[in-house]
C-alpha positions in Angstrom: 92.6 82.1 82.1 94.4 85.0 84.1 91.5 84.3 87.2 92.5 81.7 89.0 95.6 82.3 89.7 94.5 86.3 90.0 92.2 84.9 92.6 94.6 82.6 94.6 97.5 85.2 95.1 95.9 88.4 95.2 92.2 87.8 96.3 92.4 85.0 98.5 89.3 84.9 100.5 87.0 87.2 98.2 84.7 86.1 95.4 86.3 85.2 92.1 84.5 88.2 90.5 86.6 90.1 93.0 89.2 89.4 90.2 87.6 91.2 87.0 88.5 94.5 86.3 86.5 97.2 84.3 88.5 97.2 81.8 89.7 93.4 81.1 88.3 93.0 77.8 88.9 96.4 76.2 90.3 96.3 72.6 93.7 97.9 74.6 94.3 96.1 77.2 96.7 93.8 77.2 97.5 90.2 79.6 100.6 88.4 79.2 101.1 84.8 80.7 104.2 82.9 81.5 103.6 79.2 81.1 105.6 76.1 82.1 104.0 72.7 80.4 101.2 74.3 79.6 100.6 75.6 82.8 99.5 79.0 84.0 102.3 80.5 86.2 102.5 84.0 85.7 100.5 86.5 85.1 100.3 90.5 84.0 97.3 92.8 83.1 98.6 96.1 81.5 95.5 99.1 80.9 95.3 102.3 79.3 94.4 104.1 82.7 96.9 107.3 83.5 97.8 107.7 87.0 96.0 110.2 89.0 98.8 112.3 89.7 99.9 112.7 85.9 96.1 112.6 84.1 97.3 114.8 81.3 100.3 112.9 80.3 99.8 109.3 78.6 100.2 106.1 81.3 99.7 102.6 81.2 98.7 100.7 84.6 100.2 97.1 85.4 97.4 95.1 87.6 97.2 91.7 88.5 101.1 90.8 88.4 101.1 87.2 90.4 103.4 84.2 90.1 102.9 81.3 91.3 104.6 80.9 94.7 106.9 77.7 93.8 108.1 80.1 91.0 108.9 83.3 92.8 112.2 84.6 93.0 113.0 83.1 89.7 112.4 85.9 87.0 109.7 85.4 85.8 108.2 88.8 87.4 110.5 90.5 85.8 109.9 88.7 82.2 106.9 89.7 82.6 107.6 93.9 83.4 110.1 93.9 80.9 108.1 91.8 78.2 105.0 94.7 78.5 107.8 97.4 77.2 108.0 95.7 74.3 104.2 95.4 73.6 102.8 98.9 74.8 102.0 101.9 72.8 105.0 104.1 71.7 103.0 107.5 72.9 103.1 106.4 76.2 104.8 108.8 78.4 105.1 106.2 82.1 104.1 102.8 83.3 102.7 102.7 86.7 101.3 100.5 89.1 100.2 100.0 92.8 102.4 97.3 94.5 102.1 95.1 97.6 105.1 96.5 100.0 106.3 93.0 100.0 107.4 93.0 96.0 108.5 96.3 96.0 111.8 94.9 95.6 110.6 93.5 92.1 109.3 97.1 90.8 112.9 99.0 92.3 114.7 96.2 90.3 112.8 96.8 86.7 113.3 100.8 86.9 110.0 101.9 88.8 110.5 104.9 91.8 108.4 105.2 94.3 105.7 107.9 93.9 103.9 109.0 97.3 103.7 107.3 100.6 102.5 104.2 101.3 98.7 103.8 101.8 95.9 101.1 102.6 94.0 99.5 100.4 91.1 98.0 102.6 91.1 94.3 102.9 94.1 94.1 101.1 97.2 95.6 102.6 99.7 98.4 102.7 100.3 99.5 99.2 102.9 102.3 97.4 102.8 103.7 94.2 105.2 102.9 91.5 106.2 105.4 87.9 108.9 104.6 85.2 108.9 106.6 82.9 109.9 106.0 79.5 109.8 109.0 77.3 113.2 110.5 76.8 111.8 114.0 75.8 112.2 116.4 78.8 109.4 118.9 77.7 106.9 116.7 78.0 107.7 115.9 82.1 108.3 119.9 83.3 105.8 119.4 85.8 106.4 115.8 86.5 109.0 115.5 89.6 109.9 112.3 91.0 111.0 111.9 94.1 115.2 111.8 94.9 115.1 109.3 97.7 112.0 106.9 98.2 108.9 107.8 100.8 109.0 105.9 103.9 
């Protein structure tokens, strides 16, 4: 159900199998949808995949965030974010995600900090890294530093 609109908003111009991941149909993965009459508007894929620069510690990846463009700029992004903290694993130390420079806004607004610099993703566009973490206990993050002031 998530495809199509997958497909139309973030693989525009590739093959719809462009918009299958890996790990869509593992047991702990989740997708949320925000509907309106019955109609797909919004959607959210959420995997347990750590981020490469924090491997040891326990992550959660958000993919395939899209709304429908008459519906932008009207929440329902952020529903969505804030509706995956309620669902995800309580040993999870971060969320992250990879975000189109164009809704980094979105990320900034639900707690996320840059991670990085910017980069390419071929095809695609310019990208940056996003990390929230959620974990409250301090010795679990002594080697995890985030940055004071966003790359640019």
């Amino acid at each position: 159900m998530t495809y199509p609109l997958r497909h139309a908003l973030l693989r525009k111009g590739k093959p719809l199998k462009s918009c299958y991941f890996d790990m869509d149909k593992d047991k702990e993965t989740i997708h949320l949808g925000a509907f309106k009459a019955k109609k797909i508007i919004g959607v959210l894929s959420a995997f347990q995949i750590s981020c490469p620069q924090y491997e040891k510690l326990q992550g959660v990846q958000l993919r395939a965030i899209a709304v429908d463009p008459k519906y932008q700029r009207n929440g329902i992004g952020s529903l969505l974010i804030k509706s995956i903290f309620h669902r995800i694993n309580k040993n999870v130390d971060y969320i992250w995600l990879n975000s189109r420079v164009a809704a980094n806004n979105l990320y900034k607004s639900n707690g996320f900090k840059p991670l990085g610099k910017q980069f390419e993703i071929e095809s695609i566009g310019t990208h940056q890294r996003f990390i929230k973490i959620l974990s409250n206990e301090p010795v679990s993050y002594t080697h995890l530093t985030l940055p004071t002031t966003p790359y640019v």
